[in-house]
N, C-alpha and C positions, 0 to 999 in steps of 0.2 A: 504494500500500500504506500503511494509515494504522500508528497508533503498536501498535495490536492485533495488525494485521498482522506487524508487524517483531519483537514482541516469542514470537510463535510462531514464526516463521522462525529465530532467533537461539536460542530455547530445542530448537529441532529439527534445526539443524545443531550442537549443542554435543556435547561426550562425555558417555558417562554421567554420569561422577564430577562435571562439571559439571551436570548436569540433574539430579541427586540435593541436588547445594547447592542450588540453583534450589528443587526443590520444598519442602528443610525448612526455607529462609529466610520464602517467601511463607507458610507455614501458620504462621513463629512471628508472621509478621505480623500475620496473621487475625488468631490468637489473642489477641495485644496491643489490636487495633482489638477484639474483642467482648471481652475486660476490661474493656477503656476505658468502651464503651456500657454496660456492665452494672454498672460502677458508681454512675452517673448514677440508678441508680434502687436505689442501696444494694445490689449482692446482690454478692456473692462469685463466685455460679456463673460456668460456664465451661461452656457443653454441648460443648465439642470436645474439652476436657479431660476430662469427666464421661463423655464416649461412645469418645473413640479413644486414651484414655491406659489403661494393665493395670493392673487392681486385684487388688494380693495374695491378696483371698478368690476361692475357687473360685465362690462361690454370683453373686458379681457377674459374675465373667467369663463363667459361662454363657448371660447376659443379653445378651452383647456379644463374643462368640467373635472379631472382626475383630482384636480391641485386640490379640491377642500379637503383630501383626505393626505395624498403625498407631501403636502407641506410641513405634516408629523416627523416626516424621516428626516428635514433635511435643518440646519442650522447652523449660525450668521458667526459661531466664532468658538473657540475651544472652550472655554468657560462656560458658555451656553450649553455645550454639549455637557461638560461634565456633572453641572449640577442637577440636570433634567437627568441624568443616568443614574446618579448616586439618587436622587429621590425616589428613580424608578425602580432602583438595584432594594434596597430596604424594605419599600411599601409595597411594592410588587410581589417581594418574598411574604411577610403578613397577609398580604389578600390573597393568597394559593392557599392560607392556612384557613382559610374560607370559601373558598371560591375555586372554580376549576379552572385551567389555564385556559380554555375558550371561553370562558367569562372575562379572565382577564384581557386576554386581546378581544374580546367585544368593545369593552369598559374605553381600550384605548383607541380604538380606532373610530368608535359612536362618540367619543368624547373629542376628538380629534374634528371629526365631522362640526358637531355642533358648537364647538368653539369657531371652527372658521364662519358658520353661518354668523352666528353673535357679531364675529368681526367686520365683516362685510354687511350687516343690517348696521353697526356703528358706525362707519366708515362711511356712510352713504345718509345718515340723518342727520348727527351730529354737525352743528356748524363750524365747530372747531376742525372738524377735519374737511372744510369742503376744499374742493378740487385738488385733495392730494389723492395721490394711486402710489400704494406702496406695498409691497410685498411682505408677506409673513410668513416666516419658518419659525420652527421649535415641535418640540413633544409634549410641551406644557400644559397645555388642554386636553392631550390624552391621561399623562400624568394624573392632573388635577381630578381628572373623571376615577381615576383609581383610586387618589387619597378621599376625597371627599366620600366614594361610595363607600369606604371602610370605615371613615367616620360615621358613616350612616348607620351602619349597619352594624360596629361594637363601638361607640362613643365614649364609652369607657374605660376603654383598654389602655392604660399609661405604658408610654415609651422612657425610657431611663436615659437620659444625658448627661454625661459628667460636666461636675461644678453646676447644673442645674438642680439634677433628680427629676421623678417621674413627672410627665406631663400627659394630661389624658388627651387625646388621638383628636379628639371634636374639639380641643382647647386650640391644639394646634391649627386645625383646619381653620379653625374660626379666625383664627393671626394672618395667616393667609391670605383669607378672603378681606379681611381688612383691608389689609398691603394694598390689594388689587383696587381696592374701593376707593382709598385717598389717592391713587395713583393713574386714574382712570382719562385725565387733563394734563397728562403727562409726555413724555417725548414718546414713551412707549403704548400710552394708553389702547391703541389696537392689540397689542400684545397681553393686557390685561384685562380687554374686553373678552378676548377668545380664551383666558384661565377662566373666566367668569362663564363662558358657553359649557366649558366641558365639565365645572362644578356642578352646575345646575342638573347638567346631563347624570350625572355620579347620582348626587343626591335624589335626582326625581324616579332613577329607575331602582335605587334598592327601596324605598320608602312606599316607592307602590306594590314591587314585588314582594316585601317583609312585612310592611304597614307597621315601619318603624319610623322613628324621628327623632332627629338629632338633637343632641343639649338639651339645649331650651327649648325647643320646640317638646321636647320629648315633657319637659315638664308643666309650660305651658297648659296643652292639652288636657295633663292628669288633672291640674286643679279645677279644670271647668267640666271636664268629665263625668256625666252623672253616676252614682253610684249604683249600680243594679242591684236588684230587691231578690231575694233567693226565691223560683217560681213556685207558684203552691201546684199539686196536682188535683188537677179541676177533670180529670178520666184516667179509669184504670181498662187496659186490656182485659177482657173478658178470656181470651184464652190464658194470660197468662196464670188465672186466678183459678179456672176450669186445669191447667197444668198442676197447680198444687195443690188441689181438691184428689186430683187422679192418685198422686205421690202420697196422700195420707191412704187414701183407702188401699193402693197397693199394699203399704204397710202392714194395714192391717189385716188384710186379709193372709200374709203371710206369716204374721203370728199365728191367725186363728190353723193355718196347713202345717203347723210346726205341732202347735200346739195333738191334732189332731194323728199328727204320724208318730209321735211318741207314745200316744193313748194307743196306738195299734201294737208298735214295737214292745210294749207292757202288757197288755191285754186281749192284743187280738184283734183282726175287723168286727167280729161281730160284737165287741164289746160298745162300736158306735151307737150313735141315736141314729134316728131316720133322718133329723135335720143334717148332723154329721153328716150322712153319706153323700146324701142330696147336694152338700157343700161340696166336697171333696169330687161329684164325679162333674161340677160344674167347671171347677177349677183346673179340671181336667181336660177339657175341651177346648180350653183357651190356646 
């Protein structure tokens, strides 16, 4: 098996969460190698960037319908890459301890999805960004659709930080989603609009499918929650009552055949009465 060999075998028996870094490491690779070359002859372009990164205008993305989803794989600078992996590498591994790796690349790639929708409905209302057209890459709206669904779905699960100590899982999300909220009028704020798509996306689909709720919401809810009355029984089954009618008289009638075959084993059949026998050859029939 040569070095092709091993490096298919190794990407094929790995987990998702690993084989998702896998692929958005090698494509920022690409990406960096045809920079590099396309510098050498002065341009700028980038056709990876130009064809699989979402551009804010509608008129472009029609052109290239793929990018709401590819724009996940690809990103604008090494730092980018590694914090989006290192967040992906940790919570990625937690939600497998939930969830099955086809949930989790659901989680990333619906999340991925609906954060570029977010970005491109902002990009196109918002006055702050009128008549810019700008491209968005990152994993961070897949990401975010991963942590958010796991804070949805154990909010109470504390993660351990050194020089912090435990921090519970929905505490965290919740900083996050801050972050994103004061920063939304910002240089990046399409970038924080489309974290804010693939949250929502995280949170509305385990909430529906668990009919859970995060934090506060989760408590919210308990206190206005009416408390339910224990039901009274207003009908009882007729068989089941005709069932333990049957179960007594079995009973008893199989004393009275105990009772009956011992008085033989002592005394003989004829020592019976005529109701005796009359019993015993009905019970016999049965």
């Amino acid at each position: 098996m040569g070095v092709w060999g091993d490096l298919q075998y190794k990407f094929k028996t790995s987990s998702i969460v690993q084989q998702l870094i896998y692929v958005n490491a090698i494509l920022f690779l690409i990406t960096l190698l045809i920079g590099s070359f396309s510098g050498l002859y002065n341009s700028r372009s980038n056709f990876i960037i130009e064809w699989f990164s979402l551009f804010s205008s509608f008129e472009v993305w029609i052109t290239r319908p793929w990018s709401i989803v590819t724009y996940g794989f690809l990103h604008g600078g090494f730092f980018h890459l590694l914090f989006n992996c290192i967040a992906l590498y940790y919570f990625g591994r937690l939600f497998l301890d939930y969830f099955t790796p086809k949930q989790l690349l659901t989680f990333y790639l619906l999340g991925t999805f609906f954060g570029g929708v977010l970005y491109m409905i902002a990009y196109n209302y918002f006055p702050i960004f009128k008549d810019q057209i700008a491209p968005l890459v990152g994993a961070s709206a897949g990401v975010y659709a991963i942590i958010i669904g796991l804070a949805t779905y154990i909010p109470s699960y504390q993660l351990y930080f050194r020089f912090i100590g435990p921090v519970k899982v929905w505490h965290l999300a919740a900083i996050f989603i801050l972050l994103d909220l004061l920063q939304l009028a910002g240089s990046n704020g399409g970038g924080h609009f489309a974290h804010l798509g693939g949250a929502i996306f995280g949170f509305l689909y385990v909430s529906q499918a668990s009919n859970k709720e995060i934090g506060l919401f989760r408590i919210v809810s308990n206190i206005f929650k009416p408390k339910k009355k224990p039901l009274k029984t207003v009908y009882k089954s007729p068989k089941k009552k005709q069932k333990r009618t049957d179960k007594i008289n079995q009973d008893e009638n199989q004393k009275k055949i105990d009772a009956i075959l011992d008085k033989i084993s002592k005394s003989g059949y004829n020592a019976l009465s005529k109701e005796e026998k009359e019993f015993l050859f009905k019970q016999g029939k049965r």
